[in-house]
BATI-295159 format. One record per residue (C-alpha): residue in three letters; x, y, z. Coordinates in steps of 0.5 Angstrom, whole numbers, plus 2048, in hexadecimal, padded with zeros to 3 digits. Example, Ala and Ser with C-alpha at 12.3 -4.5 7.8 and 13.67 -1.06 7.14 Angstrom:
// residues 2
+-----+-----+-----+-----+
:  aa :   u :   v :   w :
+-----+-----+-----+-----+
: ALA : 819 : 7F7 : 810 :
: SER : 81B : 7FE : 80E :
+-----+-----+-----+-----+
//
This chain:
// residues 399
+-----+-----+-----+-----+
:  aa :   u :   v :   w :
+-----+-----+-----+-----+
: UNK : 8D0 : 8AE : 882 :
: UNK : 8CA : 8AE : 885 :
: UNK : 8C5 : 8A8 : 887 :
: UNK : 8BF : 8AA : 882 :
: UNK : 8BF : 8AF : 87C :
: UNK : 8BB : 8B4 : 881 :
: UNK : 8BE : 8BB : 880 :
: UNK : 8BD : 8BD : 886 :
: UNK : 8C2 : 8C1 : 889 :
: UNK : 8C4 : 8C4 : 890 :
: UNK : 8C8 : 8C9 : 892 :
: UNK : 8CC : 8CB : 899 :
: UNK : 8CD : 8D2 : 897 :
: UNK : 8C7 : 8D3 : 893 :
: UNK : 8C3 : 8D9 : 897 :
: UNK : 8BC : 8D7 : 893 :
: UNK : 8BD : 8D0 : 895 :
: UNK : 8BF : 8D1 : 89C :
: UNK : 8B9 : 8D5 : 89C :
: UNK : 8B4 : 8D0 : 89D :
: UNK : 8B8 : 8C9 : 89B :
: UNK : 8B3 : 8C4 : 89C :
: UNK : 8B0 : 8C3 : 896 :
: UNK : 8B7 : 8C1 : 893 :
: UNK : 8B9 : 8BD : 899 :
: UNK : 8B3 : 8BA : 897 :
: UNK : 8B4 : 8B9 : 891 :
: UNK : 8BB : 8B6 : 892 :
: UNK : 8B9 : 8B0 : 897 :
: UNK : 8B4 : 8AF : 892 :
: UNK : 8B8 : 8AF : 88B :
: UNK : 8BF : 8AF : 88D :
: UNK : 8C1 : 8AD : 894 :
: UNK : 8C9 : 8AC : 893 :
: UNK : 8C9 : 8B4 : 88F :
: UNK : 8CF : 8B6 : 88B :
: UNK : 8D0 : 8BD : 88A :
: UNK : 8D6 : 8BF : 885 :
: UNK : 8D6 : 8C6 : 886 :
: UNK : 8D9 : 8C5 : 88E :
: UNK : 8DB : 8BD : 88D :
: UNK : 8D7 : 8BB : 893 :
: UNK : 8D3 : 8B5 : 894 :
: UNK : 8CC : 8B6 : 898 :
: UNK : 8C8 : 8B2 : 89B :
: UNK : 8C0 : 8B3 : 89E :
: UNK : 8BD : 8AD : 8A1 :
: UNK : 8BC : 8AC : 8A9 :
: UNK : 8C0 : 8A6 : 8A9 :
: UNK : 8C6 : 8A8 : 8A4 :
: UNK : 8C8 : 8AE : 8A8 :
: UNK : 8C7 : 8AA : 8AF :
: UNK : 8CB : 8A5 : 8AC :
: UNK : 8D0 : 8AA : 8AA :
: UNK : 8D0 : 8AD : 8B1 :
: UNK : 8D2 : 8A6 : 8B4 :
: UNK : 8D8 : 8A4 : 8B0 :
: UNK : 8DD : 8AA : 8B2 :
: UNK : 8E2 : 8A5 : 8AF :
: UNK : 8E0 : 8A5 : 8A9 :
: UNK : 8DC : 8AC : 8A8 :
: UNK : 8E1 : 8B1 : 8AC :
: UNK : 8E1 : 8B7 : 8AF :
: UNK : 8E8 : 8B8 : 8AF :
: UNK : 8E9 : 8BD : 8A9 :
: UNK : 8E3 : 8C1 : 8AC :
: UNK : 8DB : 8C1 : 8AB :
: UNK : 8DB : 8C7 : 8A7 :
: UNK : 8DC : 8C5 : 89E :
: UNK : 8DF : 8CC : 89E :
: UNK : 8E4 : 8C9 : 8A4 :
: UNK : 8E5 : 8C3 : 8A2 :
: UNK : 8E6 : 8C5 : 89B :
: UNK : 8EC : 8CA : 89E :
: UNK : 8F1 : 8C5 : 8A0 :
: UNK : 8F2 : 8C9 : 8A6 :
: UNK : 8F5 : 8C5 : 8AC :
: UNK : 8EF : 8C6 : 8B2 :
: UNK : 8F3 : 8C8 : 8B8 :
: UNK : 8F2 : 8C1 : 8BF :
: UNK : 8EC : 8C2 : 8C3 :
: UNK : 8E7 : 8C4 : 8BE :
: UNK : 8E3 : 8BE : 8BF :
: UNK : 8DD : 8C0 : 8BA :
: UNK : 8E4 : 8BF : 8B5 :
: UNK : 8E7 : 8B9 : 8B8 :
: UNK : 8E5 : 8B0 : 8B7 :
: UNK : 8E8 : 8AD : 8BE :
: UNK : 8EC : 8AB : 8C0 :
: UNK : 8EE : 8B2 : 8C0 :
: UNK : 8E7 : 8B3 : 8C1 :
: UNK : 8E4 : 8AF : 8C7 :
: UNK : 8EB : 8B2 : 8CC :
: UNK : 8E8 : 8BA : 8CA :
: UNK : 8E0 : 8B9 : 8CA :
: UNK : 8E1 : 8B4 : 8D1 :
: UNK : 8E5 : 8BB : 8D3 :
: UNK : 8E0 : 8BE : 8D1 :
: UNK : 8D9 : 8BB : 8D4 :
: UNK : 8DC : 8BB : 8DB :
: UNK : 8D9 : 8C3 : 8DA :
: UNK : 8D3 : 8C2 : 8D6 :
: UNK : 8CF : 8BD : 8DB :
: UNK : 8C7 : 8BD : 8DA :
: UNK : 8C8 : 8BE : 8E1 :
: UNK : 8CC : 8C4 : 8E1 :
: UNK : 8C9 : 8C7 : 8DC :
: UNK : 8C1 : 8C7 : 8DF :
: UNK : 8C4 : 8CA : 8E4 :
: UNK : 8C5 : 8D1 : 8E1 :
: UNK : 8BD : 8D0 : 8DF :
: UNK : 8BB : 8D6 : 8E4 :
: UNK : 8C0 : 8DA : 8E1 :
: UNK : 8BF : 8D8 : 8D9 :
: UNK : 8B7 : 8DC : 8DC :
: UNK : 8BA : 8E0 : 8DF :
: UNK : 8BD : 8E2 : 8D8 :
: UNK : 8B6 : 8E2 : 8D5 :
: UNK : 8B3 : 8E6 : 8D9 :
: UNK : 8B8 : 8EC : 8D9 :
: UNK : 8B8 : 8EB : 8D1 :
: UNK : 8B0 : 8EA : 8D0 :
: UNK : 8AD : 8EE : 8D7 :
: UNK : 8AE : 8F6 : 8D3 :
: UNK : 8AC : 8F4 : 8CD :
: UNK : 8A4 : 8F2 : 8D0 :
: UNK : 89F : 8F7 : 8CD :
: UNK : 8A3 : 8FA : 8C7 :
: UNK : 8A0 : 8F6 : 8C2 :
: UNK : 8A6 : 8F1 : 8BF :
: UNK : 8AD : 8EF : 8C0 :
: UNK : 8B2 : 8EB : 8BC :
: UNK : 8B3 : 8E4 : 8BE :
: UNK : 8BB : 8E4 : 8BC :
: UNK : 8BC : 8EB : 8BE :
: UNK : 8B9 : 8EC : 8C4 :
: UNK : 8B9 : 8E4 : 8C7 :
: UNK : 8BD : 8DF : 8C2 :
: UNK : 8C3 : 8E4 : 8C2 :
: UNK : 8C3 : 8E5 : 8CA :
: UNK : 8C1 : 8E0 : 8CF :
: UNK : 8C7 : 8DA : 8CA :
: UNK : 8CC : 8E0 : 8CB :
: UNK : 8CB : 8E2 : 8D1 :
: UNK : 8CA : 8D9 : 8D5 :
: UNK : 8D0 : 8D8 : 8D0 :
: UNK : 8D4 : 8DF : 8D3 :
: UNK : 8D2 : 8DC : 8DA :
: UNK : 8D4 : 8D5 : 8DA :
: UNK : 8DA : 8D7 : 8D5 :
: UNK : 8DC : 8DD : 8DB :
: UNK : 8DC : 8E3 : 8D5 :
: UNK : 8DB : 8EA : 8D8 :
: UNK : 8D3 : 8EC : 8D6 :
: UNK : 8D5 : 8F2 : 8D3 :
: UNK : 8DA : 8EF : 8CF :
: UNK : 8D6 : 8E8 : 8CC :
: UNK : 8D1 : 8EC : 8C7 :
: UNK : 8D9 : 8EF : 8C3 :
: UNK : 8DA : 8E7 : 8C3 :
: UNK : 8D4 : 8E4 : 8C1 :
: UNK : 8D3 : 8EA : 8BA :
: UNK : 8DA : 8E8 : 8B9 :
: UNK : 8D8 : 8E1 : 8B9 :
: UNK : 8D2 : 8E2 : 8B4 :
: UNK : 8D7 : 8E5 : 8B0 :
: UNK : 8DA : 8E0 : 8AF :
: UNK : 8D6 : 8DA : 8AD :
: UNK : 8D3 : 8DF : 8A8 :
: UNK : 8D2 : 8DE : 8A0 :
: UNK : 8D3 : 8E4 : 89C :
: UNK : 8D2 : 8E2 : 895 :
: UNK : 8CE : 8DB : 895 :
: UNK : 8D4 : 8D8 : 892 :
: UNK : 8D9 : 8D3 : 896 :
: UNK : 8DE : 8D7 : 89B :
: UNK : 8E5 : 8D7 : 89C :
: UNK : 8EA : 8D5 : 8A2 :
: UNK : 8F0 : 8D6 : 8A4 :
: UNK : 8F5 : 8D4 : 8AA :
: UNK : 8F5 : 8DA : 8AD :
: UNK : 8ED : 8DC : 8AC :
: UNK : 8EC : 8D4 : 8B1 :
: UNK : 8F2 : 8D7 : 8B5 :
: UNK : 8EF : 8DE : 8B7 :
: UNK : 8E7 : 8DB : 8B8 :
: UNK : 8E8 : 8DB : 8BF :
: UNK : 8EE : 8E0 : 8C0 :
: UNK : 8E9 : 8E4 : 8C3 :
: UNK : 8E8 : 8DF : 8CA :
: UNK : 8F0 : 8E0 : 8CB :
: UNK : 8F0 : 8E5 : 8CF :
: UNK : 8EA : 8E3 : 8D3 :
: UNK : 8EF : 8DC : 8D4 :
: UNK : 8F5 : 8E0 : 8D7 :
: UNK : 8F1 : 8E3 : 8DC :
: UNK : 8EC : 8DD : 8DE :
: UNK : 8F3 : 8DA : 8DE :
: UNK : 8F6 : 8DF : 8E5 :
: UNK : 8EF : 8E0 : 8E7 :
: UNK : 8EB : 8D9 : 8E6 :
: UNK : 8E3 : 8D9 : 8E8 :
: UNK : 8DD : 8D3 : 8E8 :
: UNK : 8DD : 8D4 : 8E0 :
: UNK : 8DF : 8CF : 8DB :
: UNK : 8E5 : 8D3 : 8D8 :
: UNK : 8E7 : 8D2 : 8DF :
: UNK : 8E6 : 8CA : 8E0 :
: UNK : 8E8 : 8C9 : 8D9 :
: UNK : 8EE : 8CD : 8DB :
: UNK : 8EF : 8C9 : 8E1 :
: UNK : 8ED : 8C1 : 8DF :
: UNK : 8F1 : 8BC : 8DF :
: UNK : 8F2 : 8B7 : 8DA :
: UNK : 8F5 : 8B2 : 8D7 :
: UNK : 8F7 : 8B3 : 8D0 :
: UNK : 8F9 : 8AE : 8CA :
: UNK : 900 : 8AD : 8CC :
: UNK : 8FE : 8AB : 8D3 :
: UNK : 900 : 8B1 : 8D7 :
: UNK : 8FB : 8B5 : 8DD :
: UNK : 8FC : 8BC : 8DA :
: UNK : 8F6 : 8C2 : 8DA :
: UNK : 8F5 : 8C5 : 8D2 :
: UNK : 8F9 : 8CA : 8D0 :
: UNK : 8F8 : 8D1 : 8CE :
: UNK : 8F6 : 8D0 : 8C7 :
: UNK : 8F1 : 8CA : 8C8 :
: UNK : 8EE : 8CD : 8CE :
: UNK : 8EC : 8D3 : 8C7 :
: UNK : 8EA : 8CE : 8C3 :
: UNK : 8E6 : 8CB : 8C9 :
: UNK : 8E3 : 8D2 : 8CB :
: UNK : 8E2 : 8D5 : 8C4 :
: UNK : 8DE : 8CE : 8C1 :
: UNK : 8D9 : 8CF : 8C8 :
: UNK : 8D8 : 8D7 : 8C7 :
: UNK : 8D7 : 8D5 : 8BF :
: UNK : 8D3 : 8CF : 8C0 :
: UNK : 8CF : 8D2 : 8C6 :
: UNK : 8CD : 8D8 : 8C3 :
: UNK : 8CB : 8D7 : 8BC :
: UNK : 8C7 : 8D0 : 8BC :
: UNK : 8C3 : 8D2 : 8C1 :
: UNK : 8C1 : 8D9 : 8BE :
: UNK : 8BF : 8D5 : 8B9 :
: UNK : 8BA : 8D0 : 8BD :
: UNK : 8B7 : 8D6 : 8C0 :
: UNK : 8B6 : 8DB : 8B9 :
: UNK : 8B2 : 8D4 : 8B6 :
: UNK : 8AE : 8D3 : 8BC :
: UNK : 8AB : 8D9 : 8BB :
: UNK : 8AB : 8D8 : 8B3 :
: UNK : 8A7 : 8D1 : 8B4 :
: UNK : 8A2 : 8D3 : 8B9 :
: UNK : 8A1 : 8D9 : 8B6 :
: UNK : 89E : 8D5 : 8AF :
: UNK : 89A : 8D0 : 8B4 :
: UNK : 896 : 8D4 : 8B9 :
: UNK : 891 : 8CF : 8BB :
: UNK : 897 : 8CA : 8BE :
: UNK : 89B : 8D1 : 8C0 :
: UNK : 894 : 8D2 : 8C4 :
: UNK : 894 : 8CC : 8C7 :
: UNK : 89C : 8CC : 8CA :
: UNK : 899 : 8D3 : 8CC :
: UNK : 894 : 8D0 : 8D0 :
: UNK : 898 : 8C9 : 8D2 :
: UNK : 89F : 8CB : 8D3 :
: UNK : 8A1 : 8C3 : 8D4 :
: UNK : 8A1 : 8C3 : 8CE :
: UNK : 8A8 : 8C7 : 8CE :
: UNK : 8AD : 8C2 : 8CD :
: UNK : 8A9 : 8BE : 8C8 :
: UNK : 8A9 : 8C4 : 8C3 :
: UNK : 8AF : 8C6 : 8C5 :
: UNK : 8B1 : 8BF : 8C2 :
: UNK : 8AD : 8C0 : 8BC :
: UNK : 8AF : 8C7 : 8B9 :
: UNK : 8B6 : 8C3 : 8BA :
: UNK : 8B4 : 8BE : 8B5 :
: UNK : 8AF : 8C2 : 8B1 :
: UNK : 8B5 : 8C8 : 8B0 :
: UNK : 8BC : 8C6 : 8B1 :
: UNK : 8C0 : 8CC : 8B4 :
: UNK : 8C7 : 8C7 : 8B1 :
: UNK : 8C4 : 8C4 : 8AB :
: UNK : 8CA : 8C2 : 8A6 :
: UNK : 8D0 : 8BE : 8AA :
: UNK : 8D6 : 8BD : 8A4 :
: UNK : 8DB : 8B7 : 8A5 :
: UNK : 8E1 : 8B4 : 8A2 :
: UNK : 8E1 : 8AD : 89F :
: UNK : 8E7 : 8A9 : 8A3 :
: UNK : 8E5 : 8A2 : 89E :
: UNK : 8E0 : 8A0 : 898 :
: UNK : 8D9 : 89F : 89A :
: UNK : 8D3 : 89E : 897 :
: UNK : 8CD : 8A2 : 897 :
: UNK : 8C7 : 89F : 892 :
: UNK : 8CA : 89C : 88D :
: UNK : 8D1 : 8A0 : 88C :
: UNK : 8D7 : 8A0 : 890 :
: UNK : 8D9 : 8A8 : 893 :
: UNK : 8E0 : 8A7 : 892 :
: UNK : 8E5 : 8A9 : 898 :
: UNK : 8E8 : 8B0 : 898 :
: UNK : 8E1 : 8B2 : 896 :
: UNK : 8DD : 8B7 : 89B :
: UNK : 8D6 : 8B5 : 89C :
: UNK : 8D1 : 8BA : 89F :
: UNK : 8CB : 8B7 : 8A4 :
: UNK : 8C6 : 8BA : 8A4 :
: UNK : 8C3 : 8B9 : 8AA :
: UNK : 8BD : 8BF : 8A9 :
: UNK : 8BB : 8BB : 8A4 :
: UNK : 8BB : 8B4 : 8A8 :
: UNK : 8B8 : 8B7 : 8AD :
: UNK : 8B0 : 8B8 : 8A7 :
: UNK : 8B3 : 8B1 : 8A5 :
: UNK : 8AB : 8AE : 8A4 :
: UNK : 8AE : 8A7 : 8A5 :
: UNK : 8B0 : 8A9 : 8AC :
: UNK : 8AB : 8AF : 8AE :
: UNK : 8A5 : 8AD : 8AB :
: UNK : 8A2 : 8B4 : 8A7 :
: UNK : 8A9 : 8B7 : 8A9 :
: UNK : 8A7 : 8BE : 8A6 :
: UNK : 8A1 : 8BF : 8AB :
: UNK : 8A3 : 8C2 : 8B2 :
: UNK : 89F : 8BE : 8B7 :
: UNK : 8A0 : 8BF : 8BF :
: UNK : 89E : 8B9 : 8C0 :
: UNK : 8A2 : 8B5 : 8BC :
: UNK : 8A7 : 8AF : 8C0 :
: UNK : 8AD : 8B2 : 8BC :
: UNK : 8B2 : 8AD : 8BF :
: UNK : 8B8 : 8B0 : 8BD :
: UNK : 8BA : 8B4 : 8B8 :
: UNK : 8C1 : 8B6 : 8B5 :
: UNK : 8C1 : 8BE : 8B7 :
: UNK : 8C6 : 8BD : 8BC :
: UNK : 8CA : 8B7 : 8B8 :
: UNK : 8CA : 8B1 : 8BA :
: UNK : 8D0 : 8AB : 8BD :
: UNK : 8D6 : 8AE : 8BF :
: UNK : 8D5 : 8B5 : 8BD :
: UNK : 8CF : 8B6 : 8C0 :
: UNK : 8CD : 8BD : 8C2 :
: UNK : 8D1 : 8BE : 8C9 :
: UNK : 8CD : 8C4 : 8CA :
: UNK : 8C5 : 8C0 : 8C9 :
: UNK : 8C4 : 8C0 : 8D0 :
: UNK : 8C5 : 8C8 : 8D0 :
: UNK : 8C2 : 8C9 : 8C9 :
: UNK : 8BB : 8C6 : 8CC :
: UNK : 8BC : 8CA : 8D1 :
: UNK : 8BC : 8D1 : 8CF :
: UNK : 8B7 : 8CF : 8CA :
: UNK : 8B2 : 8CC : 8CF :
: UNK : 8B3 : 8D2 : 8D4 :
: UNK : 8B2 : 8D7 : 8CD :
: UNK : 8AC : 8D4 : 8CB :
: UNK : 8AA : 8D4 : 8D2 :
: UNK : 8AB : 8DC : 8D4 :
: UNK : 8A9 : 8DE : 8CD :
: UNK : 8A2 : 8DA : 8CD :
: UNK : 8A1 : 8DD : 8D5 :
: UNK : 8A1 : 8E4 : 8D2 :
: UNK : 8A0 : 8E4 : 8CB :
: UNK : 89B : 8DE : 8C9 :
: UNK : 89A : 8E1 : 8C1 :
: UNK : 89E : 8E4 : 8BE :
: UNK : 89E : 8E5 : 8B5 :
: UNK : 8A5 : 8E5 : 8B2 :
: UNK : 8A6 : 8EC : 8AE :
: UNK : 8A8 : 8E8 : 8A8 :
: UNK : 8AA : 8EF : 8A5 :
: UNK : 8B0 : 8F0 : 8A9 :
: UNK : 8B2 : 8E9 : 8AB :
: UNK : 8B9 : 8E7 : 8A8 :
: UNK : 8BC : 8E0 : 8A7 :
: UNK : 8C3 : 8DF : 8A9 :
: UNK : 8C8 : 8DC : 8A4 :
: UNK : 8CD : 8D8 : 8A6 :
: UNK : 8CF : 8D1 : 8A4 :
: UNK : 8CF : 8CD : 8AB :
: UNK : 8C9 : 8D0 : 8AF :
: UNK : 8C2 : 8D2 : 8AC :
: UNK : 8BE : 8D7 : 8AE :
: UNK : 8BB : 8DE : 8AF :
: UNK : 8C0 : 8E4 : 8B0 :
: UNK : 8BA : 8E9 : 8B2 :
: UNK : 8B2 : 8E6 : 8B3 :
: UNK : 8AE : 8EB : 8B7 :
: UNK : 8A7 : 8E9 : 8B8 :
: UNK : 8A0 : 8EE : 8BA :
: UNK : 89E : 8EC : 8C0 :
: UNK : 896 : 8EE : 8C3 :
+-----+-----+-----+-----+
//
């Protein structure tokens, strides 16, 4: 089943592949748009405007099931108010919930305290001669803004953010398995945080999706239970910490193998934003979506039958040539428009506008202190996981 005789094969699990999978996603676009892989029963598709179509047709492409092919292929029941997981009408009540607290306004905001983060990461590490990119910086600022806007104890955020690194971990390059209970207890861990904002409400957003009032799908004004005020906290920490660790690691990575446009932000650091908008499109921090088919569709010629799970691979249409042209270059300069690292239709990121932030305000506080840097590409270590892309540890050599 496949739409040449290309015997290119793709791989989620795959650590060589997830190590650099741009080649193959290149081949995949060009020799096997639609892919089948046999081992998984999964469909891919690698284009821009395939994955963009997917994204914009919820009804037909669902969420419901999850976004993970591990998740999907478990059969597991996923609990109400995870929106990630969710197709509307379920979907619109609890991301409209959801927005109300994730405002580009309330979130430029906490601008000077998201610096205020850097700088206490970034300022005892002048003049020793390196630092590591995730360790020292990707693995703070996310958790500490997170923690902050969420009303997490700092001493407690770093024990949170380890234990959800854990879990998104691969072991062995193979599919993972769930189970009911492993879904259930991912976010136990903000319980007892819960109880206590509930007696002790603060200006935090635990306490405001504690305290919002809303009208549900039956019709009824109601404020979210206990169990959906979880989901809700456990997806935002998740969410919050792991993608924007990742953004951070590639910059460093990115601009570390081009110099000559790193010195150019250094020098003009207007530029920020644009980069920022590039290294999202050029190293995807979430590069692989899975979806469960609800209907027949055609996709080059051959029918992608309902009840199959397709994975849109929104890395690869990010380098799609037909939408970027020279997409495997990095260029500051380049118009991006919009690329899919952030989704795209009903599903788009929630988080974006903070996510940019941090990015933006990272970059920034890094370039004041530290212009060049080197990656030390001996001890650098890529993280494995199915759903986000990245470096566990990047240390870099500064001057």
């Amino acid at each position: 089943m496949s739409t040449t005789d290309s015997d290119v094969y793709y791989d989620p699990y795959d650590f060589d592949i997830d190590s650099d999978p741009y080649p193959i996603w290149k081949r995949l676009r060009d020799e096997r748009p639609l892919y089948y892989n046999e081992r998984y029963d999964f469909y891919a598709v690698s284009r821009f405007d395939d994955v963009e179509r997917a994204l914009v047709e919820p009804e037909t492409y669902s969420s419901a099931k999850g976004t993970l092919l591990e998740l999907i292929r478990s059969g597991m029941q996923i609990p109400p108010g995870s929106i990630i997981f969710e197709d509307p009408p379920g979907h619109t009540l609890h991301r409209g919930l959801l927005s109300r607290v994730f405002t580009p306004r309330k979130m430029a905001a906490i601008e000077p305290k998201v610096r205020e983060f850097c700088a206490a990461s970034l300022d005892p590490l002048i003049g020793t001669g390196g630092f590591d990119f995730i360790a020292d910086l990707g693995a703070q600022m996310p958790m500490r803004t997170i923690g902050m806007l969420l009303g997490i104890p700092e001493q407690d955020q770093e024990a949170l953010r380890d234990q959800i690194d854990e879990g998104l971990r691969l072991e062995d390059g193979t599919m993972p398995e769930w189970d009911q209970e492993q879904l259930s207890d991912s976010g136990a861990a903000f319980a007892e945080y819960i109880d206590w904002r509930a007696e002790h409400p603060s200006d935090d957003l635990m306490t405001e999706l504690l305290q919002a009032d809303f009208e549900d799908a039956t019709g009824t004004m109601r404020r979210l239970d206990r169990a959906e005020v979880l989901n809700y906290v456990n997806l935002i920490a998740a969410a919050g910490n792991e993608t924007t660790t990742r953004l951070i690691g590639w910059m460093g990575k990115v601009l570390a193998e081009h110099p000559d446009q790193r010195a150019e932000v250094a020098e003009n650091r207007d530029l920020v934003p644009a980069v920022v908008e590039e290294v999202l499109r050029f190293e995807a921090p979430s590069p692989v979506q899975g979806r469960y088919m609800t209907a027949d569709v055609e996709h080059h010629g051959q029918v992608v039958p309902a009840g199959s799970v397709v994975i849109l691979l929104n890395g690869s249409a990010n380098r799609d040539e037909r939408r970027f042209p020279d997409g495997d270059r990095f260029d500051i300069h380049r118009k991006v428009g919009h690329h899919l690292s952030f989704g795209y239709g009903i599903h788009f990121c929630l988080g974006a506008s903070l996510a940019r932030l941090e990015g933006r305000v990272a970059l920034d506080e890094v370039l004041k202190r530290f212009p060049t840097w080197e990656v030390d590409a001996d001890n650098a270590k890529q993280a494995r996981t199915s759903t986000v892309r990245g470096w566990e540890c990047l240390p870099v050599f500064t001057s």
